[in-house]
Each structure stands twice: as structure tokens, then as C-alpha cells.
N, C-alpha and C positions, 0 to 999 in steps of 0.2 A: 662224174660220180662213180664209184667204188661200191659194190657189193659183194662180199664172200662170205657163204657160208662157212664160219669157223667157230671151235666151241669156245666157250670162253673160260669153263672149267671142264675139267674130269677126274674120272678115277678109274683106275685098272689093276689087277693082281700082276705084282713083278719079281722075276726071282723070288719065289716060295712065299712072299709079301706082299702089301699094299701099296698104293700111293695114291697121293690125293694132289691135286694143283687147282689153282685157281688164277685165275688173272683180275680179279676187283679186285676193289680195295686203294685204288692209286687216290684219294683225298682223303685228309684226318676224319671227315664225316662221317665217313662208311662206316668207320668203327666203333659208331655209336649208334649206327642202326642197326635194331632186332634182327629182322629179316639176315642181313650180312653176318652179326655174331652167329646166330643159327646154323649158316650156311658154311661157316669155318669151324664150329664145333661137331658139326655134323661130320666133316669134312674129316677132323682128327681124329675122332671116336672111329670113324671105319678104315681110317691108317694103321691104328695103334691096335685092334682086334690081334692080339697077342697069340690067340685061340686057333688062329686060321695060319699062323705063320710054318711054313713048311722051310727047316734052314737044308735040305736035300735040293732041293731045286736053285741054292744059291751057287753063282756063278762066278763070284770076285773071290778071290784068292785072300789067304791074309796078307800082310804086310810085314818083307821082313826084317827082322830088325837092323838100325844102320851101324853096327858093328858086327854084321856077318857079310861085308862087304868088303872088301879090300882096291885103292884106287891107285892105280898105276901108272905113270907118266907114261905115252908112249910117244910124242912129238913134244917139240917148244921152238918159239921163235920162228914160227912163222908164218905168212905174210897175209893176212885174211882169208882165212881156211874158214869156209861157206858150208861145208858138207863133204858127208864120208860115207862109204860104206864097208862092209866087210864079209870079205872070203871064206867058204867054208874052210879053209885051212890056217884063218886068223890071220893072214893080209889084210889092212887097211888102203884103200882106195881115196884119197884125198885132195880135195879141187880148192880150190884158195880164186878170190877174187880175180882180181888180176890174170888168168888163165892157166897158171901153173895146176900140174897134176901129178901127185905126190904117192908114194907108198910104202906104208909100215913092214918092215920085212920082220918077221917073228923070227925067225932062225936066227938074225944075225940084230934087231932090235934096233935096226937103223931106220932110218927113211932115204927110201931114193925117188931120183926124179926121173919120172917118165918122161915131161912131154911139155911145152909150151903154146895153147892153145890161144890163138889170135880173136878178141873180143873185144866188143865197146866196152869201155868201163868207166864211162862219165857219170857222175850221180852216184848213183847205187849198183848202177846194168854190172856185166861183166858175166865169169863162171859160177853160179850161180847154185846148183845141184847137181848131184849123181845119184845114179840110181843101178845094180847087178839086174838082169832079167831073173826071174825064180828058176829059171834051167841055164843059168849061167855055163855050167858044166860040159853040158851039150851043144851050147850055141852059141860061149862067148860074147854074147850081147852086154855094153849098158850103153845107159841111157844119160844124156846130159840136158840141162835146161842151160842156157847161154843166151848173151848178147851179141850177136854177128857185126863185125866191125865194117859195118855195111850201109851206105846212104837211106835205106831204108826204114824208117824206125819199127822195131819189130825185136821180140822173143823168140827164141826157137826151142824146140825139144825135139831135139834128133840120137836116132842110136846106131851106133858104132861097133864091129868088133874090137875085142881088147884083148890080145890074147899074146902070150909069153912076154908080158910087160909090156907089149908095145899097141899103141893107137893106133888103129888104120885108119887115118883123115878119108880116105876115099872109098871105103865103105859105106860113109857116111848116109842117115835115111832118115826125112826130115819125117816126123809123127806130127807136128803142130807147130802151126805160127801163133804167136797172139802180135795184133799190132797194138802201139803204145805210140805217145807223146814222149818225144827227146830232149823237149826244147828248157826241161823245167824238171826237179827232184821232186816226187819221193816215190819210196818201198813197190820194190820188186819184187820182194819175197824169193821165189822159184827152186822150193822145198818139190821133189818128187819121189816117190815110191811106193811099190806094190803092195796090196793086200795082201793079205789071207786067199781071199776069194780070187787073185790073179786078176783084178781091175788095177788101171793102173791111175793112182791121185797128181795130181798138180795142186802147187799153190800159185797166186799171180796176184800181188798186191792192187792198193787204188791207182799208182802209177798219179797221184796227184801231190801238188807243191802243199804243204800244210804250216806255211812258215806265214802268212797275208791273212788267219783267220782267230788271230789271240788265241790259240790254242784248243778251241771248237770246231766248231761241224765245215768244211771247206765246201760252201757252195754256190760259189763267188758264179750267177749266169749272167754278167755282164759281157757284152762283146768283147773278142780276143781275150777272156779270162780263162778258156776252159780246160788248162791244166790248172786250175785251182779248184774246179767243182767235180768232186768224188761223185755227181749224180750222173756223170757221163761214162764210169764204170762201175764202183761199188750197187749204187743204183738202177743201171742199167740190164736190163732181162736180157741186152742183143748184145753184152759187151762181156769178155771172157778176163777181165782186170777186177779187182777185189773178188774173188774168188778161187775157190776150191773144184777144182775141175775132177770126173770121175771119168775114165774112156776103158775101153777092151781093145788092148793091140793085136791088130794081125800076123800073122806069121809073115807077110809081105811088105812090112812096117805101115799098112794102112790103120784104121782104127772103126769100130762100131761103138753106138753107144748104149749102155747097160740100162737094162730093168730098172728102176727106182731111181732116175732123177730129176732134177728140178723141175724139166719142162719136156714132154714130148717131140721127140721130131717130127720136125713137120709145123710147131706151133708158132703162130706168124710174131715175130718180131719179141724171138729167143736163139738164143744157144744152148743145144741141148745136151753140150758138154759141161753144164754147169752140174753141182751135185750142191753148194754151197755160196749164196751171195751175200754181199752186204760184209764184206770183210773189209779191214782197214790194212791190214798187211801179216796175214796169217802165216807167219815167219815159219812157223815149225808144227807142222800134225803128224798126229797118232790114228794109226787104223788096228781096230782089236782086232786081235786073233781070232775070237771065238765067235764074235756077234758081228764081226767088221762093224763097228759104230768107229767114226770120226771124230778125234777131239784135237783141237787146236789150240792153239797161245794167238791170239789177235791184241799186237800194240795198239795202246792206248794214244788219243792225243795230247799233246805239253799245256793244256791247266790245270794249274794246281789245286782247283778248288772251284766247286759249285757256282754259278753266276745267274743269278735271276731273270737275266734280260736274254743273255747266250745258252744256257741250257747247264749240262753237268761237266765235273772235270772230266782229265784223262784216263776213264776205267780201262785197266789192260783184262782182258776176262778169258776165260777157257770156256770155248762152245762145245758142244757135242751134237752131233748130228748123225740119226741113221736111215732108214731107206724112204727118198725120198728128199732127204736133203731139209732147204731149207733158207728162208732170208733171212740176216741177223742184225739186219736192220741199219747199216751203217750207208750213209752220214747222218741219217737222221735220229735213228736211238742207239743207245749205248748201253752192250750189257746188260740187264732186266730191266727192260722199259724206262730207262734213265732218257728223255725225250728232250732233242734241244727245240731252240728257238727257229724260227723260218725268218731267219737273217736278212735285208736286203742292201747289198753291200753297195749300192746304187747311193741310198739314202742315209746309210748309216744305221736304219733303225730295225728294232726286234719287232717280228710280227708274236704270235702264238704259237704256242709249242706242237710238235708234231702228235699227232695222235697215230699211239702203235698201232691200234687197230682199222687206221684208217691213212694210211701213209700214201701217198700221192705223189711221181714224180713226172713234174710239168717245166723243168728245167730244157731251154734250149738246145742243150748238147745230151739230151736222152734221144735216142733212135730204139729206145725198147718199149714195153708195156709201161700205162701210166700207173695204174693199180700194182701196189705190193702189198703181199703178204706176209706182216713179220710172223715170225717163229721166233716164241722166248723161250730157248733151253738152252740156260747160260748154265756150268754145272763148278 
């Protein structure tokens, strides 16, 4: 059994404003009981207080328009370009699947090649991210996320000096392993880069096949299935796969881990390098500058449409997350409280749908806490 204290609505003054949320309301019923209208008119009326709004304390910029933009080709043609970064002096930095490591020279608007880095790239693996250190200038540091073409199945993010165009391989200093399943596709994600605040983010997809589950929740815990069940990482509190990692690197390329995340070290049967769980394959995040809140692009899965017995289609959604992190619910909900079915792929048949508030992972390939606690702040 599951118990957490969590609220299930609130309100708070934000940015010079209001806001109001609530989490009822998931049956047409609600909305014909008193009680609930009440508690949502209530809700609006101390949103919309127009009187109380202070626009001095707002924080988002306007938006500008998209004809004060101009887009420039600076590459073409080539060969699964993953990520990029770029130099204070408008060098682009550019890593493509397959291992190649590319750079936009502005002086001359070409690209040259650095470097050909040796990496798995079965599936999805391969070179995967780059990342400049914030004192690049001083310490020629970046950082790469990579598949090591190596019997071992495993992620790496190691950093390197780079300096006068060239990679020093044997500088190399490994900050993180995550281990993975080989044997089977999908989403690697292995998006990284620094904050504002000098933490440094990882992404690392569910590392699960989602091709054997019609286009729903992959949570196949049948013996020798368990690259098909996302509950052995997305789900998982001990496993560092469908997630958003947050660390503090060392000046010795070791790592500490930062004030406000998912789980304390120390706390039994976690990693507390986690900052974000419950992703499907958080391809690509944003860390604000001013507030550091996290916002990501989480792929959706391939149904086309709602199923009564399996749960909801493929929602692709943008989460946002700030201190403290947070679960976002995947394999089991999707997007705001979109909750599938408790599939058993044994029998063929649909059990009941998961409840968010009450999400439970008792699948054979979890090695972490049973009890989760979603967080709905899909934005």
C-alpha cells in the first residue's frame, strides 16, 4: 500500500499573479456536483483578482516577432548531426551519430572535420551530445555523452580537452556511466548541458523496445521480456534511464549531488542523480536562465488515438520541472493524468487503469521504490 501526503489542489501568488490548479475533476460527474463547481469558481475568481496583479514582478520577456529573425544555413548534408554547441567566438562544435566531430568555422563559413570518435551505434547508441564547460576559455574542457564500442553495455559521459581544434582521446575522464540493455531498440536520448546555476543536466531515455506494445504503455513483466518493460527504468527510483539527471562536477572530473533533487542520498533503493523521472525519451531540454526551471520535449508513443481497454494515444508533451524535480509519470500516465490500462501481456487482457495518485511499481525488473509520486506539470 502507498501513502503520500500530497495536495491535491493549490494556489500561490506567481510572477506579480495568481494561480490556481486543481487535480479533480477526472469523471463527467464532478461537474455536476455543487461542492466541485464551487471549488473551481472559487478557484477562478482568486486567479482572475485583476486588483492584486503586480506586472513589475513579471519575469517572461515578450515574444519577438518572427520577422525580426533572420535564418542562416550554416551546415547541409550531413550525416545524423545529434548536437551542437557553440564558441564564444561563433565556432560551432558538431557531433553526428556515427562519431564524427564537425566545426562551423565563421571566418571562412565552412565546416571542418576534427575528429572520428569510435562508438556503438547499433539501435539508436552512438555520439550522442556535446556539451563546452562554462570556463571553456580557461580550461578547455567539453563534455561528450557516447556509446563506448565496448562488450559492456553502458552510456558514458566523459570530458575531454579540446583545444586548437584538436581532441585529446587521452585526457579523457569518465563523470558517469549509466548501464543499459543492448540486445533490443529504443531512445537514448543523451541531450547534456549546463545551467545557469553551473549544474550540469543529462538526459537518458527508457532505453526500452516499444515496437510489441500497439503503440501504449510497454510493460511487457513476462520472463526474458524486460527490454520491453519501461518499468525497469522510466519507473524505476534505482535506475538512471528515462530520466533527467541533475550533478555538480568537480574540478577532478568527479561529481556531488545538488540541493533539490528527486531523492536524498543516502535514500535506500534510489539514485540521487535523478532531478526528473518517468520520461519516455526527453530528446531535448531547456534550463532557464533566470529561475533554472527545466522544460523538455518527451516523445510520445505510435497510437494514433485513445483505446478503451489500452489507455490514451501517443501525447508528445512539454514538462517543466523546478527544484526538486519530479515523476512524470511514464509508462503509466501520460501528459496530464492521461492514465493507461494495467495490461497483462501474459493473458492478453486489460486490467484497470492506473491511478495517478496512486501509481504502484510491482513489476519484476524494478530494483527501486514501489510507491511513486506523480507530478502533473505538463505546461
Amino acid at each position: 500500500m502507498c501513502i503520500r501526503d500530497s495536495p491535491i489542489a493549490w494556489y500561490h501568488e506567481y510572477d506579480g499573479g495568481k494561480a490556481f490548479y486543481t487535480g479533480l475533476g477526472h469523471t463527467d460527474s464532478s461537474y455536476i456536483e455543487d461542492g466541485f463547481l464551487k471549488h473551481v469558481l472559487g478557484g477562478i475568481q482568486y486567479a482572475m483578482d485583476h486588483k492584486a496583479l503586480d506586472y513589475s514582478k513579471a519575469m517572461t520577456p515578450d515574444i519577438p516577432d518572427e520577422d525580426r529573425f533572420e535564418k542562416k544555413v550554416l551546415a547541409s548534408n550531413l550525416n545524423e548531426p545529434m548536437a551542437m554547441d557553440v564558441f564564444k567566438d561563433g565556432s560551432v562544435i558538431i557531433v553526428e551519430r556515427k562519431g564524427a566531430i564537425k566545426m562551423y568555422n565563421p571566418a571562412t563559413g565552412l565546416i571542418e572535420y576534427i575528429a572520428q570518435k569510435k562508438v556503438h551505434t547499433v539501435h539508436e547508441d552512438g555520439l550522442l551530445g556535446v556539451a563546452l564547460d562554462p570556463q571553456y576559455e580557461l580550461n578547455n574542457y567539453i563534455y561528450l555523452f557516447y556509446s563506448p564500442p565496448i562488450t559492456e553495455s553502458i552510456q558514458r559521459v566523459s570530458r575531454f580537452v579540446f583545444k586548437n581544434k584538436t581532441l585529446d582521446t587521452a585526457s579523457e575522464k569518465i563523470i558517469l556511466t549509466v548501464p543499459v540493455q543492448r540486445q533490443e531498440c529504443c531512445h537514448s536520448a543523451g541531450y547534456i548541458r549546463f545551467g545557469k546555476d553551473g549544474l550540469f543536466y543529462i538526459s537518458v531515455g527508457d532505453n526500452t523496445n516499444p515496437f510489441a506494445s500497439d503503440g501504449f504503455a510497454p510493460i511487457d513483466e513476462r520472463e526474458g521480456r524486460m527490454p520491453w518493460d519501461a518499468q525497469k527504468s522510466s519507473g524505476n527510483t534505482n535506475d538512471l534511464r528515462g530520466k533527467i539527471l541533475r550533478i555538480k562536477i568537480n574540478p577532478d572530473a568527479t561529481y556531488s549531488i545538488p540541493e533539490g533533487n528527486l531523492f536524498k542520498p543516502g535514500t535506500p533503493k534510489t539514485r540521487p542523480e535523478i532531478f526528473v523521472m518517468g520520461c519516455r525519451n526527453p530528446f531535448r531540454f531547456s534550463v532557464d536562465a533566470k529561475r533554472n526551471l527545466v522544460h523538455w520535449g518527451d516523445v510520445g508513443p505510435d497510437a494514433g488515438k485513445d483505446s478503451v481497454g489500452r489507455g490514451p494515444k501517443g501525447y508528445d508533451f512539454i514538462g517543466q520541472a523546478g527544484i526538486g524535480g519530479g515523476f512524470f509519470g511514464w509508462p503509466y500516465v501520460r501528459g496530464n493524468a492521461h492514465a493507461y490500462n494495467d495490461y497483462d501481456f501474459t493473458t492478453k487482457t486489460s486490467g484497470p487503469k492506473f491511478d495517478p495518485n496512486h501509481i504502484v511499481n510491482n513489476s519484476p525488473n524494478n530494483t527501486g521504490m514501489d510507491c511513486l509520486l506523480y507530478t502533473s506539470r505538463c505546461v
